[in-house]
PASEBA-1860 file (N, C-alpha, C; in nm, 3 decimals):
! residues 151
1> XXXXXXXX> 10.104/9.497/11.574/10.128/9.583/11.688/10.250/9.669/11.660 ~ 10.234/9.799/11.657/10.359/9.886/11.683/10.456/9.898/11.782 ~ 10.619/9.903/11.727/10.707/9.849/11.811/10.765/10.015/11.832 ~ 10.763/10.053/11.955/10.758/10.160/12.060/10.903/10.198/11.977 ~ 11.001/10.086/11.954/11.202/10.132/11.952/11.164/10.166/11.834 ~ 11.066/10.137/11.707/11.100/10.175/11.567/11.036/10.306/11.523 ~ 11.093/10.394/11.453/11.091/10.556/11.405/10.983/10.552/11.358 ~ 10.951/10.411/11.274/10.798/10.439/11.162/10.779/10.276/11.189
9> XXXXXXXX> 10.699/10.287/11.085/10.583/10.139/11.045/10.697/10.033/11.030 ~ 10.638/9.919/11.087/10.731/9.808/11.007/10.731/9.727/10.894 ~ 10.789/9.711/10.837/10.769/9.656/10.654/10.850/9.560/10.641 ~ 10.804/9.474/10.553/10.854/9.317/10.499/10.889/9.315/10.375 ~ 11.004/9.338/10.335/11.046/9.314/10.157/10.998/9.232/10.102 ~ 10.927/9.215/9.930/10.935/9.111/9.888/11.022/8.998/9.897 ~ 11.108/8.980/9.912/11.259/8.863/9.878/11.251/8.785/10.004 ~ 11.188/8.867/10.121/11.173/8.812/10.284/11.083/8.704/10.283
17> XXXXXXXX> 11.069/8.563/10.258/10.935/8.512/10.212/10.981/8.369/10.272 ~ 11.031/8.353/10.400/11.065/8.262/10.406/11.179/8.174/10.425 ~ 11.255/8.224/10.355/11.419/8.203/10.333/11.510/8.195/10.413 ~ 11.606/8.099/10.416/11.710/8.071/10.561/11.858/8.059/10.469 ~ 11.942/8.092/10.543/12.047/8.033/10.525/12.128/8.135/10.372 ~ 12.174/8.032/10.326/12.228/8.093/10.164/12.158/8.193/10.121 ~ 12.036/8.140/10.109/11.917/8.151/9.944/11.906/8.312/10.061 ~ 11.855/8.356/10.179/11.843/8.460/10.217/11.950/8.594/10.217
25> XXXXXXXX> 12.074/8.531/10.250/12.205/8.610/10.239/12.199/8.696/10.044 ~ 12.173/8.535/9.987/12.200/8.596/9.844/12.093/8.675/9.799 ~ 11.932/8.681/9.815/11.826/8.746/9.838/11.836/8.904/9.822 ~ 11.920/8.872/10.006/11.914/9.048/10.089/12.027/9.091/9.950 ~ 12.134/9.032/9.946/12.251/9.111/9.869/12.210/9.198/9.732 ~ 12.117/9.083/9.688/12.059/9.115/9.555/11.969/9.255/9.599 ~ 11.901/9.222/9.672/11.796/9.341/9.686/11.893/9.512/9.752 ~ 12.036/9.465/9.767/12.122/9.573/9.800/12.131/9.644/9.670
33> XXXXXXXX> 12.150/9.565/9.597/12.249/9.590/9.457/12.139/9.569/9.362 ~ 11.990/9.557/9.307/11.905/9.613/9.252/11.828/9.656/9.291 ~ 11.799/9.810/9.242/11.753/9.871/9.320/11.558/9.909/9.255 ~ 11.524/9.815/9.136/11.424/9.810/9.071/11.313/9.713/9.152 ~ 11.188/9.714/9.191/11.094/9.611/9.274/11.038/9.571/9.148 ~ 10.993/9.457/9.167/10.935/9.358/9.127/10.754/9.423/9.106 ~ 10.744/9.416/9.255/10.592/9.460/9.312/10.605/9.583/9.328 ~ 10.583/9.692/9.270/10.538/9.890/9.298/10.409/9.876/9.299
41> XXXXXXXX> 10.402/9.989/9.373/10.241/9.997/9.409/10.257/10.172/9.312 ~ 10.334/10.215/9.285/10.300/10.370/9.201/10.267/10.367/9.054 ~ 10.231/10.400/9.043/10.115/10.396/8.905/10.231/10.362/8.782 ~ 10.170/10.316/8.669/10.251/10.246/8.579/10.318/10.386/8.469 ~ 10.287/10.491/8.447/10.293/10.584/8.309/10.482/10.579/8.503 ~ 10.433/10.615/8.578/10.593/10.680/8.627/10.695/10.542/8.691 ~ 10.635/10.464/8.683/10.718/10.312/8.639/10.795/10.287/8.499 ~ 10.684/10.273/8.399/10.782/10.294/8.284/10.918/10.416/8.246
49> XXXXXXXX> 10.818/10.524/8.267/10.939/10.643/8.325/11.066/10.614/8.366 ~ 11.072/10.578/8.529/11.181/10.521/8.559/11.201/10.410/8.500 ~ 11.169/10.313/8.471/11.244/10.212/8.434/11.364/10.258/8.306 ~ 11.230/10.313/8.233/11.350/10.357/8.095/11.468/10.437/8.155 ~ 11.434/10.575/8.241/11.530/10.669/8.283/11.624/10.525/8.290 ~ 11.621/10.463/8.397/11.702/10.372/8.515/11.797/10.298/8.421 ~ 11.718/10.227/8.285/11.797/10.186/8.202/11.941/10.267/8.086 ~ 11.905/10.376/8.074/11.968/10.467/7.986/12.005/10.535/8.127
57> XXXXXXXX> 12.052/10.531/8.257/12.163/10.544/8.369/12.283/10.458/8.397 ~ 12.181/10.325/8.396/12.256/10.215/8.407/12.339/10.204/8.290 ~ 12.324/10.230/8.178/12.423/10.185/8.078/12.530/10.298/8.071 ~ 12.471/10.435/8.130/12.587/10.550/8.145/12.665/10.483/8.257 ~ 12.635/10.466/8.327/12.736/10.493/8.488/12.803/10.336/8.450 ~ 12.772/10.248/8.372/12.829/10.119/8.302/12.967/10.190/8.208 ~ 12.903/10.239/8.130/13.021/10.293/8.043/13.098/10.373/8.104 ~ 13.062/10.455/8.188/13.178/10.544/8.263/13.266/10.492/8.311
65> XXXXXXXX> 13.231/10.339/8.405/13.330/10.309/8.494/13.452/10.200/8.433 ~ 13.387/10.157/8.256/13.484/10.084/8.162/13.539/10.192/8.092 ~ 13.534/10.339/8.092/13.632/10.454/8.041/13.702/10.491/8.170 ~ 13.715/10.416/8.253/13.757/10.496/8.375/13.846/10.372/8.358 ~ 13.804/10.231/8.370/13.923/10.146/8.347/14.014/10.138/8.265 ~ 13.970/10.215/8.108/14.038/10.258/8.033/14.150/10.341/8.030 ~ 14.126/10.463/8.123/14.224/10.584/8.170/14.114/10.671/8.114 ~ 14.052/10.661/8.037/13.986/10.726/7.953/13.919/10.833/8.061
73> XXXXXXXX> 13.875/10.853/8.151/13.717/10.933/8.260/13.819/10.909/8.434 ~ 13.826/11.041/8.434/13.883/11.074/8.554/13.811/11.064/8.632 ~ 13.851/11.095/8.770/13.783/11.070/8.964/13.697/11.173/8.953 ~ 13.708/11.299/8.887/13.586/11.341/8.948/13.492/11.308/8.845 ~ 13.551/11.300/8.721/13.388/11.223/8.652/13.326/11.116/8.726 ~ 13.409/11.046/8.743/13.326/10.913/8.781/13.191/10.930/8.952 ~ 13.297/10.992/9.011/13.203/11.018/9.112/13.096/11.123/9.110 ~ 13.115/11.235/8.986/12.961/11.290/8.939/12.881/11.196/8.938
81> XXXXXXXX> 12.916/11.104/8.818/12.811/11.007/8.761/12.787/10.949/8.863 ~ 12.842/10.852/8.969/12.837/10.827/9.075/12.695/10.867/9.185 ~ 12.740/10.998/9.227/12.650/11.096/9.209/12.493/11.094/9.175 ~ 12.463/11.080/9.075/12.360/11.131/8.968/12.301/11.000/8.994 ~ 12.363/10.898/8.984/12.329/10.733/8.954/12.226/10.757/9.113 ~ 12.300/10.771/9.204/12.211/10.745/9.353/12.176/10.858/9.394 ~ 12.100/10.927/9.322/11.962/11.018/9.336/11.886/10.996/9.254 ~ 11.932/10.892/9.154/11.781/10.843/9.091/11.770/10.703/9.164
89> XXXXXXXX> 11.850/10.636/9.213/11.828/10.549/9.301/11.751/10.572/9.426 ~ 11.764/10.674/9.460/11.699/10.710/9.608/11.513/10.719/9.532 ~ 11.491/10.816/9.449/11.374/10.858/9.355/11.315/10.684/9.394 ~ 11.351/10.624/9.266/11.337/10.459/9.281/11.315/10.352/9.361 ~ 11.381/10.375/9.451/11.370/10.319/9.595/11.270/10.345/9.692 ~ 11.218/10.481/9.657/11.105/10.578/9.706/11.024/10.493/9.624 ~ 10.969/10.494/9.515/10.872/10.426/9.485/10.848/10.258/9.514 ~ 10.937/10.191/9.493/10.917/10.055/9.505/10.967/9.988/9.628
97> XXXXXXXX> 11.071/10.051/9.668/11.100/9.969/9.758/11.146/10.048/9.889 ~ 11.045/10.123/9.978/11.041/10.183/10.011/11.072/10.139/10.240 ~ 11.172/10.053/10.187/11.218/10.020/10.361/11.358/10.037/10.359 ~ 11.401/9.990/10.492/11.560/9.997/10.526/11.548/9.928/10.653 ~ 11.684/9.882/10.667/11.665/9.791/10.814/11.685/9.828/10.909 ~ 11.621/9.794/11.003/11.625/9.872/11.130/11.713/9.780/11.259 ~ 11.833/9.830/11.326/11.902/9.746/11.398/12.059/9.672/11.339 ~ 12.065/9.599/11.383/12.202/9.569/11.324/12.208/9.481/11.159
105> XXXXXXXX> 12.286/9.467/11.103/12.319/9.431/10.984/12.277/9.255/10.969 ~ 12.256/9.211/11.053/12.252/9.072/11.062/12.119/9.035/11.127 ~ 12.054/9.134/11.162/11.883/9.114/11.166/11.781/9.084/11.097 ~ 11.675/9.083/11.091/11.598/9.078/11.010/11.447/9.143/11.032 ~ 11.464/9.292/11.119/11.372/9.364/11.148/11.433/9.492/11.008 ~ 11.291/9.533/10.935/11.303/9.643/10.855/11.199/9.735/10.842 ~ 11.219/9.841/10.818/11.078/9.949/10.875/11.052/10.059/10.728 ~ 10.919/10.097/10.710/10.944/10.202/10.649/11.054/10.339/10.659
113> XXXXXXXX> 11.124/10.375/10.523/11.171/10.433/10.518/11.151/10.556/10.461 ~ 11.192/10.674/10.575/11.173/10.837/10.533/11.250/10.906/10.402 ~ 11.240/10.961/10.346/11.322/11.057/10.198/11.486/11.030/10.312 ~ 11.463/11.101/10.464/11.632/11.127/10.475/11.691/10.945/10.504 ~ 11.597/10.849/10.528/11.641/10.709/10.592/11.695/10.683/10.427 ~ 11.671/10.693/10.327/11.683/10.662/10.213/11.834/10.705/10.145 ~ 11.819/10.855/10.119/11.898/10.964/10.126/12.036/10.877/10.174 ~ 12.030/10.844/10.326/12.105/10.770/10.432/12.198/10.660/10.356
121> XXXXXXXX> 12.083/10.567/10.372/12.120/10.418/10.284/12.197/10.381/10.136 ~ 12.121/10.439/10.080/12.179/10.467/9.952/12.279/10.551/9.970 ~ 12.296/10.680/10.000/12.455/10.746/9.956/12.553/10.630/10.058 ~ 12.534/10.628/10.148/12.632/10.526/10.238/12.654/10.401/10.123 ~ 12.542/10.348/10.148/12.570/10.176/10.026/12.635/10.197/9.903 ~ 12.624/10.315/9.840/12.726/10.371/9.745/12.862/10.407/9.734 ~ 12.834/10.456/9.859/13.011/10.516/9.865/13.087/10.397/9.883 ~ 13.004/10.311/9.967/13.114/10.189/9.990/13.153/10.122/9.825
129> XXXXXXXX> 13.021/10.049/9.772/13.046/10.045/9.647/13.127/10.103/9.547 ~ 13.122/10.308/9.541/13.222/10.306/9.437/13.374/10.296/9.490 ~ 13.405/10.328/9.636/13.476/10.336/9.712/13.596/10.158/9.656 ~ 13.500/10.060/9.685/13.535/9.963/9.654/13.607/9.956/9.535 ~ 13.501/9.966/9.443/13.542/9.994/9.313/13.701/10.051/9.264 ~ 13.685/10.136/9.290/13.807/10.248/9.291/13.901/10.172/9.340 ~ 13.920/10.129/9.492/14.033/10.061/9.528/14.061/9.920/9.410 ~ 13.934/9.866/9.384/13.987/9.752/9.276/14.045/9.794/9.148
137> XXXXXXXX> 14.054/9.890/9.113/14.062/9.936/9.009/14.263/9.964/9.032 ~ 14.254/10.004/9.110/14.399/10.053/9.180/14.486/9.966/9.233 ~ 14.405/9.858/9.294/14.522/9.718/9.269/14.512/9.673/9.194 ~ 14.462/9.677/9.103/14.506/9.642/8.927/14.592/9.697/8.891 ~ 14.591/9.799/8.935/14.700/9.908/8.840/14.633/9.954/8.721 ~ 14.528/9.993/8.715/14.434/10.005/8.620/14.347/10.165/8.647 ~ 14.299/10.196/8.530/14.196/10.320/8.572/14.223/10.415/8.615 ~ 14.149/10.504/8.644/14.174/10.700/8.728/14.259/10.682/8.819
145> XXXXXXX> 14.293/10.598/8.887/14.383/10.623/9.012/14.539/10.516/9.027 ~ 14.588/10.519/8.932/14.686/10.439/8.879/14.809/10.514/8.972 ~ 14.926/10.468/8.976/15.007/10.575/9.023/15.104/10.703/8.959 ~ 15.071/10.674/8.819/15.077/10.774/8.754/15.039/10.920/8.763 ~ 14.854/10.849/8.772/14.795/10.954/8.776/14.801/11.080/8.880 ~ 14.873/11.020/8.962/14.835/11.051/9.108/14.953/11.155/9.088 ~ 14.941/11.265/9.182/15.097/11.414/9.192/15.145/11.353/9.270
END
């Protein structure tokens, strides 16, 4: 039955299968932070595609952010790559794993998701991520934003 409050269809992640407690928390997190499905329903020649793209990204936006701990790759490199990384994430996410949650953070209602619900999720879940990043990097005293670097 269609629920009148939700924008679109409602959808059930793979990882949703049951799960209470821990094993669900660590689940959802995982399914935050990989952004590859298991189960795609889009044809295999643009699966392999991305996968390879996804892999030869992942090892860029990997190396960027250990030249950035280096001193080596400044703030605005990093947040190009940054950038670049989550619009092929969004692409990706479009194919396989194509929901977002609907309601508060601690629910467990999730609905199909539109190009902009995506768009949404991902640049937000990112920014926090490199956002994070960056600050860890900086109470280290480490990387692009050292106090050196800074005027």
């Amino acid at each position: 039955m269609l629920d009148p409050r939700m924008p679109s269809d409602p959808a059930t992640p793979a990882w949703q299968d049951g799960r209470t407690g821990a094993q669900r928390w660590l689940a959802e997190a995982i399914d935050h932070l990989w952004p590859w499905s298991y189960r795609s329903s889009h044809p295999a020649g643009a699966s392999r595609w991305l996968q390879h793209a996804g892999l030869l990204l992942g090892l860029g936006v990997t190396a960027a952010w250990v030249l950035a701990v280096l001193g080596q790759l400044g703030t605005y490199a990093i947040v190009a790559i940054w950038f670049g990384w989550s619009l092929y994430e969004v692409v990706l996410r479009l194919q396989g794993k194509r929901y977002i949650k609907e309601g508060p953070w601690w629910g467990m209602r999730f609905r199909r998701a539109t190009v902009m619900d995506m768009l949404c999720y991902v640049g937000f879940k990112n920014l926090l991520l490199g956002a994070g990043l960056f600050f860890l990097l900086h109470a280290l005293g480490i990387g692009p934003l050292t106090m050196e670097a800074l005027p």
